[in-house]
C-alpha positions as CSV (number, residue, x, y, z in Angstrom):
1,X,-13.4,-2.7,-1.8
2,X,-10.8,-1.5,1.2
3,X,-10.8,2.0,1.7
4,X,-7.6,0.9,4.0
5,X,-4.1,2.4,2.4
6,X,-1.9,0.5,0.9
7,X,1.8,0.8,2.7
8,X,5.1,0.4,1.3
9,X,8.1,0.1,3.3
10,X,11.6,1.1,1.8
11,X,12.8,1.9,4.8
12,X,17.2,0.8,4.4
13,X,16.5,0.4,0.6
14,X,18.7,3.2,-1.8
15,X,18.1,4.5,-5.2
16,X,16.3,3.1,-7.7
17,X,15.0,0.0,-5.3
18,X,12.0,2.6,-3.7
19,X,11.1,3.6,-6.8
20,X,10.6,0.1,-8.3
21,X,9.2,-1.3,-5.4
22,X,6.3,1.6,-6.2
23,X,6.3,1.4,-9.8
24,X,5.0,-2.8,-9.0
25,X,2.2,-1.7,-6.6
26,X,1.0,0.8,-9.0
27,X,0.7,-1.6,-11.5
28,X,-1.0,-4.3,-8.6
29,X,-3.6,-1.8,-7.5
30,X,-6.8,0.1,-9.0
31,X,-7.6,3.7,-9.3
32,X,-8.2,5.8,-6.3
33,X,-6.1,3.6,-4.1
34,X,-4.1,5.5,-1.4
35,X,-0.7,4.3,-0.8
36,X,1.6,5.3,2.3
37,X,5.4,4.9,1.9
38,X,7.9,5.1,4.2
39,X,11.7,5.9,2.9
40,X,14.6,7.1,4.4
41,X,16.6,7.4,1.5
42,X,17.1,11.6,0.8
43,X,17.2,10.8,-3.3
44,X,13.1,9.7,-2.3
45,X,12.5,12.8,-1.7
46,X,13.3,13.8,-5.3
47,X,12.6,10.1,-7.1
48,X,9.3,9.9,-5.7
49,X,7.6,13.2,-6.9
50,X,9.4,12.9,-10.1
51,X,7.9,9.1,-10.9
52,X,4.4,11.2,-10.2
53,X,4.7,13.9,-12.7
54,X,5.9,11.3,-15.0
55,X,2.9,8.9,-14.2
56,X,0.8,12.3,-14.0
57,X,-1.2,11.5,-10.8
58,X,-1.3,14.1,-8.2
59,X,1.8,15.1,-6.0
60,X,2.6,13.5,-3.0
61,X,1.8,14.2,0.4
62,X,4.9,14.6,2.2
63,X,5.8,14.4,6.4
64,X,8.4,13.8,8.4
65,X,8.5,10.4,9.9
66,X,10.1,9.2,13.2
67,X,12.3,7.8,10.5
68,X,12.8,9.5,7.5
69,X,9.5,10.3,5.4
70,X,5.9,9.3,4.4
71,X,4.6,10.0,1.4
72,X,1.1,10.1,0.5
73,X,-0.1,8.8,-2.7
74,X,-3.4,8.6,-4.4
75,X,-3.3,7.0,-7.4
């Protein structure tokens, strides 16, 4: 098993296309997977901890990026 993180760019990509694009790799990987994402969009910074509550895993890890954001998310 890869203890690498998954990333996801949605870097250009607007509301709801992020939060799809995260919903399908959460459904792709196992338990205890970290995923990185990297948005740009400023409705991610809202739509992504809300999909979390409402999946109820763990907040997200959240930075400033040369670009927009990362997120960090453990499943």
């Amino acid at each position: 098993m890869s203890k690498s993180p998954i990333s996801i760019d949605v870097l250009g990509d607007r509301c709801p296309i992020p939060v799809q694009k995260i919903r399908k790799v959460f459904k792709q990987c196992s338990r205890g997977k970290t995923i990185h994402v990297f948005a740009d969009d400023p409705e991610s910074l809202h739509d992504i901890p809300v999909l979390l509550v409402r999946l109820g895993l763990e907040p997200a890890i959240i930075s400033e990026a040369e670009i927009g954001w990362k997120f960090i998310i453990r499943t």
